[in-house]
C-alpha positions in Angstrom: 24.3 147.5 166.7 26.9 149.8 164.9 25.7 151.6 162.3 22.1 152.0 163.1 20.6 155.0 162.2 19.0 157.2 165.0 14.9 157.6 164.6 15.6 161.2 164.3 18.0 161.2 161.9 16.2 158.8 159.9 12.7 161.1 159.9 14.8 164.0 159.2 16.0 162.0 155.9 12.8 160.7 155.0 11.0 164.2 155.2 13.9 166.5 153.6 13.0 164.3 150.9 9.2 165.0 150.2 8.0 167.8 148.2 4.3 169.5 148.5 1.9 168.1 146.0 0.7 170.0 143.4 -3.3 171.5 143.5 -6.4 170.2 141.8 -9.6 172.2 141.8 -12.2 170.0 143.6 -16.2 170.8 143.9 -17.2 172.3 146.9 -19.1 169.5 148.5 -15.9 166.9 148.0 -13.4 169.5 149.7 -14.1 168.7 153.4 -10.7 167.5 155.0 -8.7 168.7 152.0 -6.0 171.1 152.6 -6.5 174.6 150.6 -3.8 174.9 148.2 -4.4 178.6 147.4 -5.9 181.4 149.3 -9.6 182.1 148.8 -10.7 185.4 148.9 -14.6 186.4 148.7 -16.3 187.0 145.8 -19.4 189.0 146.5 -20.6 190.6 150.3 -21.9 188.9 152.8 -24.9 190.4 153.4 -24.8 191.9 150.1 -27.7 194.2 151.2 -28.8 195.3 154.5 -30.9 192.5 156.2 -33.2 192.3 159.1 -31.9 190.3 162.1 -35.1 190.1 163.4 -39.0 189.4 162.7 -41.0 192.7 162.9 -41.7 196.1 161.2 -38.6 198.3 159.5 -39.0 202.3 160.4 -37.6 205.1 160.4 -36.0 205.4 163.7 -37.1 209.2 164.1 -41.0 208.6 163.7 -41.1 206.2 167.2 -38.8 208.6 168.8 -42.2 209.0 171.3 -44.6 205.5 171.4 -47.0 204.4 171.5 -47.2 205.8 167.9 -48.9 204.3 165.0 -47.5 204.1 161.5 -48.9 203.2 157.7 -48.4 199.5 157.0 -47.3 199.8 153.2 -46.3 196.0 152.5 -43.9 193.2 153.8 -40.3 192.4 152.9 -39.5 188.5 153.6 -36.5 186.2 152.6 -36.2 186.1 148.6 -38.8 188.6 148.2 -38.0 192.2 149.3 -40.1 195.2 149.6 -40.1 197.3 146.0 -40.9 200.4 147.0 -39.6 203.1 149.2 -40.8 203.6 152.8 -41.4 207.4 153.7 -42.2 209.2 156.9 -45.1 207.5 158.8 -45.0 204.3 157.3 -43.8 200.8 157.8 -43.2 197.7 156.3 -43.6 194.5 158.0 -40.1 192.4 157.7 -38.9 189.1 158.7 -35.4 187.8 159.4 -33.0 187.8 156.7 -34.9 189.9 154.6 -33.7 193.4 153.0 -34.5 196.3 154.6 -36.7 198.5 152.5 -35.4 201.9 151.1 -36.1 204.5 153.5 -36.4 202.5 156.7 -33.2 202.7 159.3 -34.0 200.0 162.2 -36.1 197.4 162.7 -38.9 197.4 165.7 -39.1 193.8 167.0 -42.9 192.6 166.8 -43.1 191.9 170.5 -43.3 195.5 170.9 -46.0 196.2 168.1 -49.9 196.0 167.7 -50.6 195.1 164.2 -53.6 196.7 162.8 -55.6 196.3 159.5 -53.2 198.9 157.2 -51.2 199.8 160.1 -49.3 199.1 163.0 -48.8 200.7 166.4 -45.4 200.8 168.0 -45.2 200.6 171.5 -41.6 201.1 172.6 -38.7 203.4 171.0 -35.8 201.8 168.9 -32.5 203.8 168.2 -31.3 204.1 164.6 -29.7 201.2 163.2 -31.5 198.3 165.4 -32.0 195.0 164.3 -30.3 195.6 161.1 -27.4 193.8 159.8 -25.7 196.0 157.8 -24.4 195.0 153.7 -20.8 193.8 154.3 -21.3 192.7 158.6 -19.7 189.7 157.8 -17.7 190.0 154.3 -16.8 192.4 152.1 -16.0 191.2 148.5 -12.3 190.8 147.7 -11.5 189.8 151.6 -9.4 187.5 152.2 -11.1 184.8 153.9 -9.2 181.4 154.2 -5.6 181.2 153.7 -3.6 178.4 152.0 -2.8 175.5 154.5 -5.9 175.4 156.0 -7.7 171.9 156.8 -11.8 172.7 155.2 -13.9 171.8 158.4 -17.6 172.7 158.5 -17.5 176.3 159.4 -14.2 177.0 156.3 -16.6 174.7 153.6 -19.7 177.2 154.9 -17.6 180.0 154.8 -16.6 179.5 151.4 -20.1 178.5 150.1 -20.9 181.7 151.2 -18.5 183.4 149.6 -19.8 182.1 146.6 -17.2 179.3 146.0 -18.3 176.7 143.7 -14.9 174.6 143.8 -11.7 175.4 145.9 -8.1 174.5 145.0 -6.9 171.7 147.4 -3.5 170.3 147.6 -3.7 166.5 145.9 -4.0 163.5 147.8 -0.3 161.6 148.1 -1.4 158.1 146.7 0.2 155.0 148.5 0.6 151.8 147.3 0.4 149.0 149.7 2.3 145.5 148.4 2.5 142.9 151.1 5.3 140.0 150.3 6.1 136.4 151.1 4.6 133.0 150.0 3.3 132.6 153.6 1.0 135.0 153.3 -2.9 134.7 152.7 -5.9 137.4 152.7 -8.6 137.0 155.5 -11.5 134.3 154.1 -8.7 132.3 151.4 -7.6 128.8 151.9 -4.5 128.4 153.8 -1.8 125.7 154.3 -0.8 125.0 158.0 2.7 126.4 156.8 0.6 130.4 156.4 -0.9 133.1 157.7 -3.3 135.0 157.3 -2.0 138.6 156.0 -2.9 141.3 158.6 -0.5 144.5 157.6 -2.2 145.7 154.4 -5.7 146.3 156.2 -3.9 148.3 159.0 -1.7 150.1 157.0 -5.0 151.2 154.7 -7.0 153.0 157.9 -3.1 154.4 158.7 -2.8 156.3 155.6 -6.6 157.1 155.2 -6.8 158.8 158.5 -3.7 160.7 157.6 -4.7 162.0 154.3 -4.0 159.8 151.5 -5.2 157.4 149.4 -4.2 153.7 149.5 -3.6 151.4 146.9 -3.3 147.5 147.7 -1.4 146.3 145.6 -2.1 142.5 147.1 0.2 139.6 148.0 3.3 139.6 145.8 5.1 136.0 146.0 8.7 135.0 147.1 9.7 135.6 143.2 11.7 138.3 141.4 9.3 138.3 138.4 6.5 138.7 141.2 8.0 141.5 143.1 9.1 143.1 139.4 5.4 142.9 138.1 4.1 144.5 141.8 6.8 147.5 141.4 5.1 147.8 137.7 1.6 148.1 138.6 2.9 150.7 141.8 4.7 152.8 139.1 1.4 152.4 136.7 -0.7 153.7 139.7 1.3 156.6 139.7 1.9 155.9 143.2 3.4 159.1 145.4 4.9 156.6 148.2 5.4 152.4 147.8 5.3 151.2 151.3 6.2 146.9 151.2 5.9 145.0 153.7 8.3 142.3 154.9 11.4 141.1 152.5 13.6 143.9 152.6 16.4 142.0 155.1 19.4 140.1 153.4 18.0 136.6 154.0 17.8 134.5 151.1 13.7 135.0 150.8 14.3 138.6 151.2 14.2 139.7 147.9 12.3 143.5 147.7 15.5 145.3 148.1 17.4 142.9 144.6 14.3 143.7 143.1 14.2 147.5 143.6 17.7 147.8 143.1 17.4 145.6 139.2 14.5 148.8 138.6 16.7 151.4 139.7 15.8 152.3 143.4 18.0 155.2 144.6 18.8 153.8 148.3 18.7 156.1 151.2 19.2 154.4 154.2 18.3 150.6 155.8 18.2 149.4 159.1 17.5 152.3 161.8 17.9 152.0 166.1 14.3 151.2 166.6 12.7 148.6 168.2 10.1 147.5 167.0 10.8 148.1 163.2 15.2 147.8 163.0 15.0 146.6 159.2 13.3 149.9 158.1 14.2 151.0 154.7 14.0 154.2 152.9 14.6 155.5 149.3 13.3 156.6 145.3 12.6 154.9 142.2 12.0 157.0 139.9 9.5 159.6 141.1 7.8 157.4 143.9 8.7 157.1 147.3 9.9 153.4 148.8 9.3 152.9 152.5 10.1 149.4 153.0 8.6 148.2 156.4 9.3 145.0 158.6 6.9 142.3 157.5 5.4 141.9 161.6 2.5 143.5 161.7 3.5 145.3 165.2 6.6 146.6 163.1 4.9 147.3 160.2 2.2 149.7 161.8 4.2 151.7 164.5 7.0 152.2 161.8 4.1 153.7 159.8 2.8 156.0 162.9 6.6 157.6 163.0 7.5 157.6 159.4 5.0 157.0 157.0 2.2 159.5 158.8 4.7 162.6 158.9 5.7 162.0 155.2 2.0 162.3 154.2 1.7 165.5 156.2 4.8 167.0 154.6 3.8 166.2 151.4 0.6 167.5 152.6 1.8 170.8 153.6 0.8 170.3 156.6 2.6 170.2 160.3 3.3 167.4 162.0 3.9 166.7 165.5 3.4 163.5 167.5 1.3 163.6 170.0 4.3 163.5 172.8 2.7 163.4 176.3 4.3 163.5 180.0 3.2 160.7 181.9 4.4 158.6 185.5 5.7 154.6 184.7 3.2 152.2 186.4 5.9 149.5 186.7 9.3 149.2 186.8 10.9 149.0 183.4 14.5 147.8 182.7 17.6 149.0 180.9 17.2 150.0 177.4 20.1 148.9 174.5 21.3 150.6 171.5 18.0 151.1 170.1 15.0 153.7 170.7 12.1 151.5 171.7 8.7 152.0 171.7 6.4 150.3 174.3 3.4 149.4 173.7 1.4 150.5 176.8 -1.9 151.2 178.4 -2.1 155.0 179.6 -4.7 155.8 182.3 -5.4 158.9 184.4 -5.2 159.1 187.9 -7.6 161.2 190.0 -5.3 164.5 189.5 -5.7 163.7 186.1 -1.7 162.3 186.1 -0.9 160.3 183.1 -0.1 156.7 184.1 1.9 154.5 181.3 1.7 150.7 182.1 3.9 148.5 179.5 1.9 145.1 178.4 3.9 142.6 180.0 5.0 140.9 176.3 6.5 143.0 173.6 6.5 140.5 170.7 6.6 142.7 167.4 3.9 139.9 166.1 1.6 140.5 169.0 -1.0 142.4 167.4 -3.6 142.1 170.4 -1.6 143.9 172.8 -1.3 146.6 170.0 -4.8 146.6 169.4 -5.7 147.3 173.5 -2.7 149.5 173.8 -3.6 153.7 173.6 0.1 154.9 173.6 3.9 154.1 173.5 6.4 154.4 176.2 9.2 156.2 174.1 13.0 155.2 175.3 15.4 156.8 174.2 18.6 154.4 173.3 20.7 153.4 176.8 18.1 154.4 179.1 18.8 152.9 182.8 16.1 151.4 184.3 13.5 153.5 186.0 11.2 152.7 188.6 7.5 152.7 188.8 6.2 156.7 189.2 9.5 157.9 187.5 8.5 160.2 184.6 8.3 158.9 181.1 7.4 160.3 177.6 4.0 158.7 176.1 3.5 158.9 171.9 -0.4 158.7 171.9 -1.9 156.5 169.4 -5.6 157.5 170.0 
């Protein structure tokens, strides 16, 4: 196994290599789960006038200094439609929540503690200046820096920005991947097959994969066991303007193995190939022309655990965003053997105990084409290269797939 490239060393390769993607402006309502490219700051006040938090009369707070008192009921001052006038000494004007607080008046006397009259209203406990009044600016003032660049738009950072009065926000662009799955054995779910195929499984799982991490996928189909076929798939990637080209199966050195001849006839820059993983040891990373190539084993187990270590921290740092695994502590529930030259990832079931103690029990079989045990599995057992064997309730790391 000489020559292998450590997982680490290759992830540290793959993301050195990815630059931020330039912003597009975006409407408001098709920003949520975008990352903000640029800072937003506001562009009004929020209020932008002083505003009732409350249903009931607006007063002066000096004139119910002693209650019961009863005041002049000039008008009302609701939501979209404030008061006109100015409120003087001995008057009030009824108000309801979220609506501006007349001229004149300096608190807010909740109606639970009023008797409303004809033309006036009687006031039965005090307030102190200022109550149930949200001042112009509580929340906002314009010019305030309100969301900084990086940040994911959830609900409350899409509301926030609305408010703010935020029509469209600069996002960072979503990295565009183009999916080609290869081999002549190969046929989509629902096709006519030959006893000699399969049916192709990768493409689908590699679609949610980059989806859920941000970016858009492209499927670029089946290409065939053909130069011209693989040449004409590389085309249409480069014609999608696609960010990252992830293939599936082909790029060993067996004589059907032909992605890596025909990336190299369009001018691939070549990284690195093969890597001390299991599953996922023919891995192979580099650049044609401005896109991406991440060339991943054709099983489908390969294909989609490759993608959770490499191809999901690439769309992150392209992204701008962080990216850490989700790396857990947990106790074996079996006994697992020595490990060889290359970092392994198990597939596993992890459970709690009643302590709330991870527990990280392999699946008996391993295959790299099993995709049932995938499927049922929550986590990986992640051994690092030469590990002795360890026996059940030793501690072992867990990468959490969901």
């Amino acid at each position: 196994m000489s020559g292998l490239l450590p997982v680490d060393q290759a992830l540290r390769r793959i993301l050195a290599s990815a630059e931020k993607l330039e912003a597009e402006l975006v409407p408001l309502a098709a920003a949520g789960g975008r990352v903000l490219a640029t800072d937003v700051h506001a562009k009004r006040q929020q209020p932008p006038f002083a505003a009732s938090a409350m249903d009931g009369y607006a007063v002066r707070a000096a004139d119910v200094a002693t209650v019961p008192v009863t005041l002049k009921l000039i008008g009302q001052s609701a939501a979209g439609h404030a008061f006109s006038g100015t409120m003087k000494s001995g008057e009030a004007v009824r108000i309801f929540t979220g609506a501006p607080v007349p001229e004149g008046a300096d608190s807010v006397v909740i109606q639970e503690n009023t008797v409303q009259g004809d033309r006036q209203v009687e006031i039965t406990e005090t307030v102190t200046f200022g109550r149930n009044i949200r001042r112009a600016g509580l929340d906002f003032d314009e010019g305030d820096l309100l969301l900084e660049a990086g940040r994911v738009l959830d609900s409350a950072a899409l509301a926030l920005a609305a408010a703010a009065n935020h029509p469209t926000l600069e996002v960072v662009r979503l990295p565009r991947v183009a999916i080609l799955a290869t081999g002549d054995e190969l046929v989509n779910p629902g096709e006519n097959y030959r006893p000699d195929q399969i049916i192709a499984s990768n493409s689908y799982g590699l679609a949610e994969i980059v989806r859920q991490a941000g970016g858009v996928p492209i499927d670029l189909g089946i290409a065939e066991d053909r130069l011209e076929a693989l040449s004409d798939a590389l085309d249409q990637a480069l014609a999608a303007k696609a960010d990252i080209l992830v293939t599936l199966g082909g790029a060993s050195v067996g004589d059907h193995d032909l992605v890596q001849p025909a990336l190299a006839a369009k001018g691939m820059e070549l990284d690195f190939w093969k890597i001390a993983l299991r599953p996922g040891k023919p891995l192979m990373y580099g650049r044609l022309q401005d896109m991406k190539i991440l060339g991943l084993p054709g099983n489908p187990v390969s294909s989609l655990i490759c993608a959770h270590i490499f191809l999901i921290p690439l769309i992150h740092t392209m992204l701008d965003l962080p990216h850490t695994p989700d790396l857990r502590s947990a106790v074996l529930g079996t006994d697992m053997g020595t490990n060889d030259q290359r970092q392994d990832y198990v597939r596993a079931r992890i459970t709690k105990d009643d302590s709330g103690q991870l527990i990280a029990t392999p699946f008996v079989m391993q295959d790299s084409s099993m995709l049932k045990f995938l499927a049922d599995a929550n986590g990986l057992i992640v051994r690092e290269p030469h590990a002795p064997a360890i026996k059940a309730g030793s501690a072992c790391s867990v990468m959490m797939l969901r």
